[in-house]
N, C-alpha and C positions, 0 to 999 in steps of 0.2 A: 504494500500500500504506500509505503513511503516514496517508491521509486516512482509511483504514477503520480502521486502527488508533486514529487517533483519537476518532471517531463508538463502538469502539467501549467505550475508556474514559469519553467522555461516558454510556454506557448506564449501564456498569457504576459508576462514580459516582452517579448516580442513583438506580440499586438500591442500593447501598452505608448507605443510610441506611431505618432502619428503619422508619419511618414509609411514605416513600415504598414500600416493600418490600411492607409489609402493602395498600398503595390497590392495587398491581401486581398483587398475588396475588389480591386481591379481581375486579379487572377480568377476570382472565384466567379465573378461573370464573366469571365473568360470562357469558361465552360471546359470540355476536354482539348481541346487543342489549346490552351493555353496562349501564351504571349510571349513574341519573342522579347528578348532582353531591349534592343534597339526601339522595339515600338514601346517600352514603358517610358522608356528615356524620352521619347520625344513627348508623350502627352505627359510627365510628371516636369519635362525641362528641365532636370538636373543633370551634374557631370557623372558620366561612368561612375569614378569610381565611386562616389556618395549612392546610388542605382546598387555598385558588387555589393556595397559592404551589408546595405539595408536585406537585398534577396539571401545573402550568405547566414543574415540571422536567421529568418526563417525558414529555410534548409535546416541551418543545426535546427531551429526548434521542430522540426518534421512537418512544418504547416506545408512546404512550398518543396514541389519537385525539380531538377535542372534534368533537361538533356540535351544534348550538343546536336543537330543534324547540319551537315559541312559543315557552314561556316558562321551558322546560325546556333545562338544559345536559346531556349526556348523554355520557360518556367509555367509553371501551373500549380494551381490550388490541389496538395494530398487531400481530396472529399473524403476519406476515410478518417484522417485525423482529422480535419474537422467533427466532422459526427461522435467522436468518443471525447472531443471536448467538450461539445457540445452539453452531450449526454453527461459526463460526469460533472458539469455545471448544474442539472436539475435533473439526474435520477434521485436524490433522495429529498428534493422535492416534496415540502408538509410531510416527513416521515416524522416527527418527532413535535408538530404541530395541527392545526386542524386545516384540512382542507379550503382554499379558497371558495366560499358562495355563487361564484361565477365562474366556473370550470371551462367555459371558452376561452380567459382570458389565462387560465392557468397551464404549465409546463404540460406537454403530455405524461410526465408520469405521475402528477395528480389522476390525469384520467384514465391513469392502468394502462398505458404504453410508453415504451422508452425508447428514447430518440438516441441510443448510445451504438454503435457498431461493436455486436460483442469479437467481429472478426480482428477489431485490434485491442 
């Protein structure tokens, strides 16, 4: 438990900073093809290397995939780590409180489904 808990304030560190925040949100609408490195730079208009350093965090934190095709670097939102953050944000979810009155507005595992990937 300690080490998920870790992994998953490394995430959430990562997103923590606004920059990285906006590349994150970008990727994730990105959808599976992802974004090359060169087209973040042009819509975020920062230099390279401030673009490596910020995707290099979210790699280590496992939000953000890299893979190189020629001469193109190409990144993309891990959806799998998304969803087991997600999940471990609100599976326990009113476990040790009383359920929210309005169950539309509440986590899915108020309403007896969890939003977690047990695949990761």
């Amino acid at each position: 438990m300690t080490e998920r808990l870790e992994q998953v304030a490394a995430q959430l560190l990562a997103l923590g900073n606004p920059l990285r925040l906006r590349i994150y949100r970008m990727l994730v609408r990105a959808g599976a093809e992802g974004l090359a490195v060169g087209r973040i730079q042009q819509r975020l208009d920062i230099p390279a290397s401030t673009l490596s350093h910020h995707c290099k965090q979210l790699v280590d934190a496992g939000l953000v995939t890299r893979e190189r095709q020629a001469t193109t670097l190409i990144c993309r939102a891990h959806y799998p780590a998304m969803r087991a953050l997600l999940g471990y944000l609100a599976d326990e979810c009113c476990a040790d409180g009383t359920r929210p009155s309005d169950l539309a507005d509440a986590p899915p595992s108020c309403r007896g489904a969890s939003v977690s990937d047990p695949a990761t």
